[in-house]
N, C-alpha and C positions, 0 to 999 in steps of 0.2 A: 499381765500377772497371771499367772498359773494355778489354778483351782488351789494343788499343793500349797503354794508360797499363802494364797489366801488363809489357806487351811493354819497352818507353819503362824501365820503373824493373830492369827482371832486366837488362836491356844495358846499366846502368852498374857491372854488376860480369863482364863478359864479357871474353874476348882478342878481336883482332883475328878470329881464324877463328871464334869464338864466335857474335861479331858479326853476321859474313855466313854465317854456318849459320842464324841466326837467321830471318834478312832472307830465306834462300831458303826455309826451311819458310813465312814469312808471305805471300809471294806464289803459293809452289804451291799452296795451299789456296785462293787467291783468284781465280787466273786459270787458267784452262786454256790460252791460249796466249802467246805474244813478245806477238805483234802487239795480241792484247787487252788486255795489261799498258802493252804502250808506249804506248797509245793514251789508258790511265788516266794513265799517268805525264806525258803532253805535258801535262796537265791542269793539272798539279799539280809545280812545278819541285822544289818544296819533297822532293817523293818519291824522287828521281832516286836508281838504286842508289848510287853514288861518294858523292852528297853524303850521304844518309842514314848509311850506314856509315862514311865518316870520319867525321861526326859523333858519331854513335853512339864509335866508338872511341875519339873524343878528350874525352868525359865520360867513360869507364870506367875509363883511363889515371889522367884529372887525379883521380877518386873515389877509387880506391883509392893513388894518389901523395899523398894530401890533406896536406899539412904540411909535404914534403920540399921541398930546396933549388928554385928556380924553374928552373934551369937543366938541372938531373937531369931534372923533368917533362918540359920542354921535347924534349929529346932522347930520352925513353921517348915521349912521344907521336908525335916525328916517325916514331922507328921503325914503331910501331903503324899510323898513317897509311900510309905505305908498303906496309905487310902488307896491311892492308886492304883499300888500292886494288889491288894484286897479284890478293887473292884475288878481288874482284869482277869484275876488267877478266876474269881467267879464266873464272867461274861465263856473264858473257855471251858471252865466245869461243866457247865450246861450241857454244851454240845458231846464234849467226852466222856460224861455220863449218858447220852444219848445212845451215841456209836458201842459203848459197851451193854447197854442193858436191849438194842432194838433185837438180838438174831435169837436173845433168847424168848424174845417177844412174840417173834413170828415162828420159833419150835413148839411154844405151848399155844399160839393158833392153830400152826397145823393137828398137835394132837387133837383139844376141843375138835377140831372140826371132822377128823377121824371118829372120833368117838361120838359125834352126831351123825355121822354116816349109818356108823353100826345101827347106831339104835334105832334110825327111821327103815336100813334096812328088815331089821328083823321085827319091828311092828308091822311093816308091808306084808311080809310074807306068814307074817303070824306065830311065827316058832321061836326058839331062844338062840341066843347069839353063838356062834360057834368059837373055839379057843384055839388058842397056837399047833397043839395037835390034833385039830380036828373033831376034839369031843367036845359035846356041849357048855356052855360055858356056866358053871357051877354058882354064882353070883347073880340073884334072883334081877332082874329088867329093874323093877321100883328103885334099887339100892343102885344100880346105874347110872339111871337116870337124876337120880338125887344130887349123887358126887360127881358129876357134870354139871350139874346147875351148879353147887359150889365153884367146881375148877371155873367157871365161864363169869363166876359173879365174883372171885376173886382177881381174875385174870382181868374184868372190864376197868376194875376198879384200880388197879394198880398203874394200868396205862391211862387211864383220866387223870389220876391223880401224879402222875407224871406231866401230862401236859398241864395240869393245875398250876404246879410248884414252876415250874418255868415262864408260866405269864406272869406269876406275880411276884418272882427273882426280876424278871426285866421291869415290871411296872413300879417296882420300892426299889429296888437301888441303881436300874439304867435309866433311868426318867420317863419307861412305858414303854421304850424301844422294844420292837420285835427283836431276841437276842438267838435266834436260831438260823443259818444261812438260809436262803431258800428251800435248797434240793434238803436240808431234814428237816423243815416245819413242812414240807408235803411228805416225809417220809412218816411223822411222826400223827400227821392228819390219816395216813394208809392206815396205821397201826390199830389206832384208835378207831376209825372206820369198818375196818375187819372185827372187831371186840363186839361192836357195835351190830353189826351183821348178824356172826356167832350167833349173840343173846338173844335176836327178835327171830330167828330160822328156831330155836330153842324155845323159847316161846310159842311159835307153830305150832308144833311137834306137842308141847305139853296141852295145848287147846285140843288139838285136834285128837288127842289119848285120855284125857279125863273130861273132858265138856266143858262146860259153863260151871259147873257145882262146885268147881275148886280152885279156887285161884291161888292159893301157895306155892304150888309147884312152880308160877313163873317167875323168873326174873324181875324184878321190880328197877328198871333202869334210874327212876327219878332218885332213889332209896342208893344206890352208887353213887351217884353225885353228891347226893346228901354226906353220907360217910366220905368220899373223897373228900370235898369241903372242908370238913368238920378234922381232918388230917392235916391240911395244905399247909396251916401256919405251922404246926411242929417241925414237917418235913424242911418248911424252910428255914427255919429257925435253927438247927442239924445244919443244915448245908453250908449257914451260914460262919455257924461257929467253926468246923471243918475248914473251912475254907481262911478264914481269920488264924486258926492252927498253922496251915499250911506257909500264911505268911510270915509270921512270928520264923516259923524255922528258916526261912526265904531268908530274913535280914539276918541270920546267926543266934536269933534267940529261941533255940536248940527248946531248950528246959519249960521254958513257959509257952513253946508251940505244942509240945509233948503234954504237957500237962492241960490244956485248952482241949486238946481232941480228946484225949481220956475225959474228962467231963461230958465234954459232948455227947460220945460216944455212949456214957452210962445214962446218960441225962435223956436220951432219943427214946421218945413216946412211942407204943405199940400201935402199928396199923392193923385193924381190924375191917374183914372184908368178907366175912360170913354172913349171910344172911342174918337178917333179925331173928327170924321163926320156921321153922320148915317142920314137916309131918311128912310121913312116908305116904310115898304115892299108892292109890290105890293096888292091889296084884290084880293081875289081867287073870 
């Protein structure tokens, strides 16, 4: 018997999340990334997540319904269906939310890290930074260096709090499963790693320019996580309703998909990623 067939005969006594907990342990073992899986899947329509798992679901449903009125089936499977599609259309959110928000992830790396060049350059040499035409740059060093700590303390927070909201998507409705292929939870660990970099070379820089006498000016890493945290359940909560949207229009219900993401939509908490308290840095 064939891992498959094995597979094929335990998912007709599975739930809905059963199901697609299944269907993701059987592809993370297979593919190391999206793109190598989708590229197997265009192959093969028959494999496609949604069809497989409703399928899957609606043998497990009618197995274990076996004898009941046809009508009971009918409406326990449509519910299952539903589940199903839910939890998959999520399980791929994850990652396609990923792949869209990483390049801008690493544009506003690269600048922070620009703009920590400049400024350890021209502490080095002691003079003001210079501008696009070569004349002095009009924007005193303190007021620089401030709105860098911001950008680097809103930018750390955004990417934690991304990899937040995705552990705890996989740990409440994939049953804890890792739900990222390999090649992006090490893309998504780089990201995060670089943020993480950034703020403590930022922190350097701000020890080594004010002393010991002022600790405001740094980054307070613990104080991001804090705030992420304190974010993760809205963010998920958003994603989820979004995604529940998504599906309503999936089966034809047009109106009440539409009307589910407008609430959402209005209903989605502000993230907040500015510092507590900050004071201008001392002038050199």
């Amino acid at each position: 018997m064939t891992a498959k067939t094995r597979l094929a005969r335990i998912e007709k006594r599975l739930t809905p999340q059963e199901v697609v907990v299944a269907y993701v342990d059987e592809i993370m073992r297979r593919f190391d990334s999206y793109s190598e899986w989708a590229e197997w899947v265009a192959d093969r329509p028959s494999e496609a997540p949604l069809i497989r798992v409703c399928r899957a679901t609606t043998d497990a449903v009618r197995n274990t319904m076996r004898g009941q009125p046809r009508d009971a089936v009918n409406k326990a499977v449509d519910r299952a269906v539903r589940e199903a599609i839910f939890l998959g259309k999520l399980f791929l959110s994850v990652t396609q939310k990923l792949l869209e928000e990483v390049e801008p992830y690493r544009l506003r790396a690269v600048f922070c890290a620009r703009s920590l060049q400049v400024l350890l350059l021209t502490n080095a040499v002691g003079g003001e930074a210079v501008g696009v035409a070569g004349t002095p740059d009009a924007e005193p060093r303190p007021n620089r260096t401030a709105r860098l700590r911001d950008q680097l303390h809103r930018h750390l927070g955004e990417v934690r709090l991304h990899q937040m909201v995705i552990e705890a998507i996989g740990r409440s409705y994939i049953a804890g499963r890792a739900i990222l292929f390999p090649e992006h939870a090490r893309l998504l660990a780089s990201v995060v790693q670089t943020a993480e970099v950034l703020a403590e070379e930022y922190n350097g820089f701000a020890r080594a320019w004010v002393g010991d006498s002022q600790e405001d000016p740094l980054i307070d890493l613990e104080e991001i996580d804090r705030l992420a945290a304190e974010a993760v359940r809205g963010e998920v909560a958003y994603a989820v309703r979004m995604t529940k949207a998504e599906t309503l229009v999936a089966l034809g219900m047009n109106d009440e998909g539409f009307q589910m993401a407008v609430e959402a939509y209005r209903g989605r908490e502000p993230r907040c990623f500015a510092p507590a308290s900050r004071h201008d840095l001392p002038p050199t």
